[in-house]
N, C-alpha and C positions, 0 to 999 in steps of 0.2 A: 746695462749690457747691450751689448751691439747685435745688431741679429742679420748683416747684409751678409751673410754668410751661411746663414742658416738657411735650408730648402725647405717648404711645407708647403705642403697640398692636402687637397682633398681627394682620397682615391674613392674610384665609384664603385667597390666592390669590396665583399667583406673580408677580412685579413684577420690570423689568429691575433688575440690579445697575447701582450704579454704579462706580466707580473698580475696575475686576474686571484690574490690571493685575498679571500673570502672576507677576511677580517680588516680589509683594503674599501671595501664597498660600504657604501653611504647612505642612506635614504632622503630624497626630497620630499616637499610637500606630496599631499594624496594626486597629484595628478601623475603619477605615475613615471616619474625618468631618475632613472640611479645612472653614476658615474662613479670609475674608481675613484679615490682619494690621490691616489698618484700610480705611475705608472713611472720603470726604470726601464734604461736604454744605454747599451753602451753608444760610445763612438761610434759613429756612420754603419749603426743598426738600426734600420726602420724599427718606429714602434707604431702597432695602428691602436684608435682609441673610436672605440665606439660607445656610447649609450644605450641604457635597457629603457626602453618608452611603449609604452603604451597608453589606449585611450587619448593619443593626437590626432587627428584625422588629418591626413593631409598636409603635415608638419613641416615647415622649412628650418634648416640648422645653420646656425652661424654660430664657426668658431672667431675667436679673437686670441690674440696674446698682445698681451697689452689695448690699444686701442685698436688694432691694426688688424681687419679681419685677414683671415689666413684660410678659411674653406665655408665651403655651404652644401656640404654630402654630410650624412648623418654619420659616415666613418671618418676617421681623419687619420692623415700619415703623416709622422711626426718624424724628419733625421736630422739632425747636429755632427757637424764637426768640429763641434766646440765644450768643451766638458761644461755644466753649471745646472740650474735647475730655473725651470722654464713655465709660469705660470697661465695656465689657458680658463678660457671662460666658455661655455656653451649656452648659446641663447635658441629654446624651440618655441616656435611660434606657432599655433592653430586656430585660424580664425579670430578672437576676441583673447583669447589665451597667450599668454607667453611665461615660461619659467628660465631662468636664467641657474644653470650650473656650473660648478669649477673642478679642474683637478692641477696637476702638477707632474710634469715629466722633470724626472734628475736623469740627467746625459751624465754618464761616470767613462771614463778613460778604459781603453780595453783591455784585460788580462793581459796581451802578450801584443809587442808591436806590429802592424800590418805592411803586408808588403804589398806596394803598388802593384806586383806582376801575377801576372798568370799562377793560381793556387793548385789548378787542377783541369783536367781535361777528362770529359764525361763522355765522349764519342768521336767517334775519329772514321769516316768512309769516303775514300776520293772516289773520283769517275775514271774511266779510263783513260793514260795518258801516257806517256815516257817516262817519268820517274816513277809513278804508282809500282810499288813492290820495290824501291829503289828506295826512298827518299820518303818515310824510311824503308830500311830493307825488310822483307818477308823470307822468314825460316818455314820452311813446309812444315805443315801441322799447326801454325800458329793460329790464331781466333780472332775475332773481333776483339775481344776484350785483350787478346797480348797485342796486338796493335795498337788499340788506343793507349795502351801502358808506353808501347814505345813515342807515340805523338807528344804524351804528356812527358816523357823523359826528353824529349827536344824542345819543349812548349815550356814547361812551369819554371818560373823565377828568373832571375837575370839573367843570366847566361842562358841565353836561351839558341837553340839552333833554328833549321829552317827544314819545314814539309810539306808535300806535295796536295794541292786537293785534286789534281787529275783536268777533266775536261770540265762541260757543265755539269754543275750540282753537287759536285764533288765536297764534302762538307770537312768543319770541325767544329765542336761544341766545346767552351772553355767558361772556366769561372774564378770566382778571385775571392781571398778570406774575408773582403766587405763590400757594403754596398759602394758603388761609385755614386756619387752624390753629382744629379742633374743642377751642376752652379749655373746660375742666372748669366745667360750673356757670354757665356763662355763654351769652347770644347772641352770634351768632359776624359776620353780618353782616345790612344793611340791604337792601332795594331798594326805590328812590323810585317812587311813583304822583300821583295825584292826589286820594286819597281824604280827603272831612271829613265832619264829622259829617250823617249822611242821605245818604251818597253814597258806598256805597261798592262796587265792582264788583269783586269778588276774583278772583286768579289765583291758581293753584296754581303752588307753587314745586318745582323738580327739582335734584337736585346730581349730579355725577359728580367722580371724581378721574383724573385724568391718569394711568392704571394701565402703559402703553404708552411713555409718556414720551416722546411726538411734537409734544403742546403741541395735540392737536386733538380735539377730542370724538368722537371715531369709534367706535372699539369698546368705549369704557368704558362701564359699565353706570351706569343711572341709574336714581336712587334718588327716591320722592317725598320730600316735608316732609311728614310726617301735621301739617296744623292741625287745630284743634279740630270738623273736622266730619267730620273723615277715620272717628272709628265713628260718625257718626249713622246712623239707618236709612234716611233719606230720600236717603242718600249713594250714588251709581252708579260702581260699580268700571268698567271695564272698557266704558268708555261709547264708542257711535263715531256721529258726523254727518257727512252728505254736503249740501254744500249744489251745485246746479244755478244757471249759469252763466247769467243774464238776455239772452233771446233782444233784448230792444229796452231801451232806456236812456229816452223820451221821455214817461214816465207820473210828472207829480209833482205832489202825490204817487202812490206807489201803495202800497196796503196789502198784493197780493199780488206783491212785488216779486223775491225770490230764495227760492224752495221749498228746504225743508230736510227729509228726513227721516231717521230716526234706528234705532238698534240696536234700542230700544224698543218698536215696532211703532206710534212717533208720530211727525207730520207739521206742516208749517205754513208759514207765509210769513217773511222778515225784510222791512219794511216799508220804502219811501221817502219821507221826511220833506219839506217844504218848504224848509228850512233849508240842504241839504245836496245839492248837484242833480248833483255827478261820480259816477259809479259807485260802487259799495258793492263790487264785486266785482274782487279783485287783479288786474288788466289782463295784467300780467308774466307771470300765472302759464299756463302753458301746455295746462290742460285745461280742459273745458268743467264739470267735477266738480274739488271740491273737499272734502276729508275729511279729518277730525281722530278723534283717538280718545283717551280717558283718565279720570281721573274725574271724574265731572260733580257738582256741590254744586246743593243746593235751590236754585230761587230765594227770592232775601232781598227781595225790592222789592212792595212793597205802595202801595197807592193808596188817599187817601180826600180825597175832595172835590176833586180832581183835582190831588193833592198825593201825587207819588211819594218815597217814601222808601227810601231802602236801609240797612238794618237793618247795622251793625258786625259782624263774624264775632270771637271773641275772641282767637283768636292764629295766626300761622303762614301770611298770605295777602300778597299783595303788590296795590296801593292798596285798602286794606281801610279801614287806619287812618289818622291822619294821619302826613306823615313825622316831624314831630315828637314820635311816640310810641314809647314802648318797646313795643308792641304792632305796632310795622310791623318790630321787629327781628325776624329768624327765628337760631333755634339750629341747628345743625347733628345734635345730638344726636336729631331728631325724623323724624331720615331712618328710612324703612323698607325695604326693600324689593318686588319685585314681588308677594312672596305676603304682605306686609303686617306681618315678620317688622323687630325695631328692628336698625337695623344697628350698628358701630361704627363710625366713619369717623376716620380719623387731622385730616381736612382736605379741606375739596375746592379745583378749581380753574374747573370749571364750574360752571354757573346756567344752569338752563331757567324760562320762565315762560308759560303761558296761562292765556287765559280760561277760567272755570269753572263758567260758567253758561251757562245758553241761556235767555233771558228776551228779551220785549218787554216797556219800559216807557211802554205809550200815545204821549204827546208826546216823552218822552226819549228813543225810538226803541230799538236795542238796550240790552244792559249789554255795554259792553266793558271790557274791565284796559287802563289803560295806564300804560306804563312809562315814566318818569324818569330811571334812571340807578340804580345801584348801589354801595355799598362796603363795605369789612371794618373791620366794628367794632374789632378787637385795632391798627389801623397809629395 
């Protein structure tokens, strides 16, 4: 069997077993390390495979399948997108000691076929903007949660439409019926905007994987996408904005229309346009403050002769490029973590996306991201 297709890593952190059924487990000699017997996994479902050891002190692990070692963490994440049955070795080592164990993962074909696209959408909050309450539309009395219902009614599956994340920090949270599998050397998936050429309003992309195996973004740690601006210097780690909740709606335009100030020790207005006369400010949302926090990128948008433009970012943003560019593909490989540190990722199953800018553009009003719809490059 071939395996330049298969992804396996070693995760540094511990992941529920699966198929952990009693009569499954083995005993090794008296120094202490059991391993299931085999472990099942559907298609492009992580399966992690740990060992019971004690009495190693100080133990180093190396997995192998076939010759070819594939991790050295005492957990190991195991995803195929290839159906068959996949023979692994574990060798622990401590000091003068070493025992060598086996087990076996069967990768079986999934119940029901997968779809590349967007499965579901778990959160949904723009910033304040000109389509915010528009795009989509806000019925008085609706909630956070009939909002994101309407998000994921634009967002899930192929036909997908298009919605607003507002100014900075303006978010959506989406997921998909499997994991996307991080292929070697390759981008791994898309997400649709509206960016063309001189127009482009980028969002920063976030991944997590379903560590918990609940199928819900909660306690899984989330990772950014370093795009190409993530070391510039003009690039704001740890950025946070509160924008103030407009006491009166009947000034249009108004130029000082929702006060925003910032970590920075900067301040300003988001502007109301003629164009655009509902509220800029999420109605649903239940405080009179609203606040985002994350990295914030330059503004890209410049003006001459009353002619704004937004400058392309070169890789890793979501409507940056057009969707018909391999430049709107993101890798998964480019995730890093909180202190900036590349991570490995077997695969994720989540996708976060806000805005990443805090710009006025004159008559364009703000720069907001908005989002299209989503899918995985490898289905």
């Amino acid at each position: 069997m071939k395996y330049s297709k298969i992804l396996l890593t070693a995760l540094s952190f511990a992941l529920i077993q699966s198929c952990s059924d009693d009569e499954n487990i083995i005993e090794t000699n008296p120094d202490n390390a059991t391993l299931q017997v085999s472990y099942d996994a559907a298609r492009l479902k992580i399966v992690s495979i740990e060992p019971t050891v004690s009495g190693f002190e100080n133990a180093t692990y190396t997995w192998k399948l076939g010759n070819e070692i594939i991790g050295n963490e005492k957990t190991l994440g195991f995803v195929s997108d290839k159906v068959g049955a996949y023979d692994l070795t574990l060798e622990i080592t401590s000091g003068v000691t070493s025992k060598t164990i086996k087990t076996k993962v069967n990768v079986t074909q999934e119940l029901s076929t997968y779809s590349k696209y967007i499965s579901q959408v778990f959160d949904y909050l723009p910033a304040v903007g000109q389509f915010t309450n528009a795009l989509p539309s806000y019925v008085t009395g609706e909630t956070q949660a009939d909002m994101t219902a309407k998000a994921a009614k634009a967002l899930v599956g192929e036909k997908s439409t298009m919605i607003t994340l507002g100014g900075y920090g303006g978010y959506v949270v989406f997921g998909f019926d499997h994991t996307i599998m991080n292929q070697p050397n390759k981008r791994d998936f898309k997400v649709l905007g509206n960016g063309f050429a001189g127009s482009s309003e980028p969002g920063i992309v976030m991944v997590a994987y379903d560590k918990n195996k609940n199928g819900k973004p909660d306690d899984d740690e989330w990772y950014e996408i370093a795009g190409s601006e993530y070391t510039n210097p003009n690039t704001i780690k740890n950025y946070s904005i509160s924008y103030q909740k407009p006491t009166e709606e009947d000034k249009i335009p108004n130029p000082e229309y929702v006060k925003w100030t910032d970590n920075q020790g900067n301040s300003g207005y988001k502007t109301k346009n003629s164009y655009h006369k509902q509220s800029y400010y999420p109605l649903w949302f239940g405080s009179d403050q609203l606040k985002f926090s994350g990295t914030l990128l330059a503004s890209n948008y410049t003006e001459k002769n009353g002619i704004w433009t937004g400058k392309q970012l070169a890789y890793g943003y979501v409507d940056n490029a057009p969707n018909n560019s391999e430049d709107s593909n993101i890798d998964i490989d480019w995730a890093v973590d909180k202190n900036g540190n590349p991570v490995k990722l077997l695969g994720i199953d989540f996708i976060k996306v806000y805005t990443a800018t805090n710009q006025e553009a004159g008559w364009l009003g703000e720069i907001s991201t908005e989002v299209a719809g989503a899918y995985d490059l490898h289905l």
